[in-house]
C-alpha positions as CSV (number, residue, x, y, z in Angstrom):
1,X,-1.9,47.9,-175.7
2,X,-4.9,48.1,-174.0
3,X,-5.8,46.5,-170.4
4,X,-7.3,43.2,-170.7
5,X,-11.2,43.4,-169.6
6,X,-13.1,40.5,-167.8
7,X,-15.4,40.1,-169.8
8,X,-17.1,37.1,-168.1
9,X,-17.9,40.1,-165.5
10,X,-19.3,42.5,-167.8
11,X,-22.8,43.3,-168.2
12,X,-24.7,45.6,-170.5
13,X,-28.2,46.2,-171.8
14,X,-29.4,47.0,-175.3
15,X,-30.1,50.7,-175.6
16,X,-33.0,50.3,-178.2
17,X,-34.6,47.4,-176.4
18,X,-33.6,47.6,-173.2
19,X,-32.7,43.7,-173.0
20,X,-30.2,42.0,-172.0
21,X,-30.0,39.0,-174.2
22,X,-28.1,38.9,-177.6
23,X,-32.1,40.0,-179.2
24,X,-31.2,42.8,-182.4
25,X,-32.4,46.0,-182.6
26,X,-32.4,47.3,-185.5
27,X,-31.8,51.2,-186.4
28,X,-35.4,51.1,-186.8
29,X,-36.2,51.2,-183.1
30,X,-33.7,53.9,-182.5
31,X,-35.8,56.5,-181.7
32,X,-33.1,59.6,-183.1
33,X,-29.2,60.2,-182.1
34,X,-28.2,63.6,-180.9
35,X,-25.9,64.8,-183.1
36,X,-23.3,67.5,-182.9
37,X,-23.6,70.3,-185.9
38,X,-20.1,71.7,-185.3
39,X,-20.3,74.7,-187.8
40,X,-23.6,76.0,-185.8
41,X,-22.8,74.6,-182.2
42,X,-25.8,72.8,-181.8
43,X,-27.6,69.7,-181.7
44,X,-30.0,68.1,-183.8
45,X,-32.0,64.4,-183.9
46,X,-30.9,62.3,-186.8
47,X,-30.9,58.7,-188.1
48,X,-27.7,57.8,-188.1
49,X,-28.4,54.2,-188.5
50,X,-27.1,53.2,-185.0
51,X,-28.2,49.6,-184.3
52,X,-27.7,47.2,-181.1
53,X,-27.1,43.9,-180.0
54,X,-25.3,42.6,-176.9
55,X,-22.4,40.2,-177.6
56,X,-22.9,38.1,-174.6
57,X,-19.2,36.5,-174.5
58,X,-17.6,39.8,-174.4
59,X,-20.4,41.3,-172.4
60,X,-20.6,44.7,-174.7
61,X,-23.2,46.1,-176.6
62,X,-21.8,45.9,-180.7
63,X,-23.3,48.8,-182.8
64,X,-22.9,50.3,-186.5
65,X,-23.8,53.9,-186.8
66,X,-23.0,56.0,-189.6
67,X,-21.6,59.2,-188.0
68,X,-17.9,60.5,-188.6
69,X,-17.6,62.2,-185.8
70,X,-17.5,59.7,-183.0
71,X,-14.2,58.6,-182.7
72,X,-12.9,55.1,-181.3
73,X,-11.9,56.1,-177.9
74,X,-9.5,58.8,-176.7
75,X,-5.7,57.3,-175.6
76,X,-6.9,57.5,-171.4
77,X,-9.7,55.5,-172.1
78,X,-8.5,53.4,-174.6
79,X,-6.7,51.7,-171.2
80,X,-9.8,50.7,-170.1
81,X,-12.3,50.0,-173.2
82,X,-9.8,49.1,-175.5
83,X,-9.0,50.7,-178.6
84,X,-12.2,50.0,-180.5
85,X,-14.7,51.1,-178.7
86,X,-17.2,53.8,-179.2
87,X,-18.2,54.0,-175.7
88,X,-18.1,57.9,-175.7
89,X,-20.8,57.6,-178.2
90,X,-23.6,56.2,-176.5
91,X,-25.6,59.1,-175.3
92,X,-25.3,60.4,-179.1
93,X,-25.7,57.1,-180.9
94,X,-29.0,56.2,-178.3
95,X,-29.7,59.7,-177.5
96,X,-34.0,59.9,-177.5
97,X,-34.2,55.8,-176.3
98,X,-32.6,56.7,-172.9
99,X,-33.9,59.8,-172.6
100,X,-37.9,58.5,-173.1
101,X,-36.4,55.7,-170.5
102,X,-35.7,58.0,-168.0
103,X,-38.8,59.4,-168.2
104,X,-40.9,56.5,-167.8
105,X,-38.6,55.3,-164.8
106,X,-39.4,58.8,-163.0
107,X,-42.7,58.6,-164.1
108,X,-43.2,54.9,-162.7
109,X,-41.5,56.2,-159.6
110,X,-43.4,59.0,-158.9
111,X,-46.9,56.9,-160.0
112,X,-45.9,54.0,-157.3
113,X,-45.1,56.7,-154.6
114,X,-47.1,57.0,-151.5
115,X,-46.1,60.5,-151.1
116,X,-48.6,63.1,-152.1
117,X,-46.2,65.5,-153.2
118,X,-44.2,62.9,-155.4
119,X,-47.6,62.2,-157.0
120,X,-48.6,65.9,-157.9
121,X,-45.1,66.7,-159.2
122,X,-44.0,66.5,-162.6
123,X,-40.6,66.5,-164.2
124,X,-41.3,66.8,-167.9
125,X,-41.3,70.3,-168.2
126,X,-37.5,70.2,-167.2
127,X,-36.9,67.4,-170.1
128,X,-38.7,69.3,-172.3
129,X,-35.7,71.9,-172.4
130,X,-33.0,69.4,-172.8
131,X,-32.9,69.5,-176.2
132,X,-31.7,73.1,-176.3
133,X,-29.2,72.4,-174.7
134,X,-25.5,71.8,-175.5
């Protein structure tokens, strides 16, 4: 048994459109999933078919990926998210959307800052290596 969730307080967003109505994106405007290669111990950018849409009663985001490896979540979360959920897969499942996010919200920042050094600095360079990363 799981704990029982408010969902009349939850709020999400869309991943792949950044919305926060019940609007579908399709697996088309996933931009790639980071997935896990276990026999090498890497990553690599995929389609997995991972799709969004917020289910505005319950306040989640509901997704269909194709991807084995992401399991429903672990038994200490499972207290919180309930059984079903695949919220340990969102970074892999939306992997590239909310990392080119990021970047345009640093970017905006650092465009609307009054400070000089803001303005000069970039940031990309450190994304950049991200990927090679595990």
């Amino acid at each position: 048994m799981h704990r029982e969730i408010d969902y009349g307080r939850a709020i999400s967003i869309n991943p792949l459109n950044w919305r926060r109505d019940d609007t579908y994106a399709s697996a088309e405007e996933n931009l790639g999933s980071r997935v896990l290669i276990r026999d090498k111990g890497t990553y690599e950018y995929q389609d997995i078919g991972a799709d969004a849409q917020i289910d505005l009663e319950r306040g989640v985001v509901v997704c269909h990926a194709d991807y084995p490896f992401i399991r429903p979540a672990q038994e200490e979360f499972a207290g919180v998210f309930g059984p079903e959920s695949f919220h340990n897969g969102d970074y892999t499942f939306f992997y590239n959307n909310i990392r080119e996010n990021v970047a345009e919200r640093i970017e905006n920042y650092i465009s609307e800052s009054t400070d000089e050094e803001y303005k000069s600095a970039t940031l990309f360079p450190f994304f950049d290596g991200i990927e090679n990363t595990i």
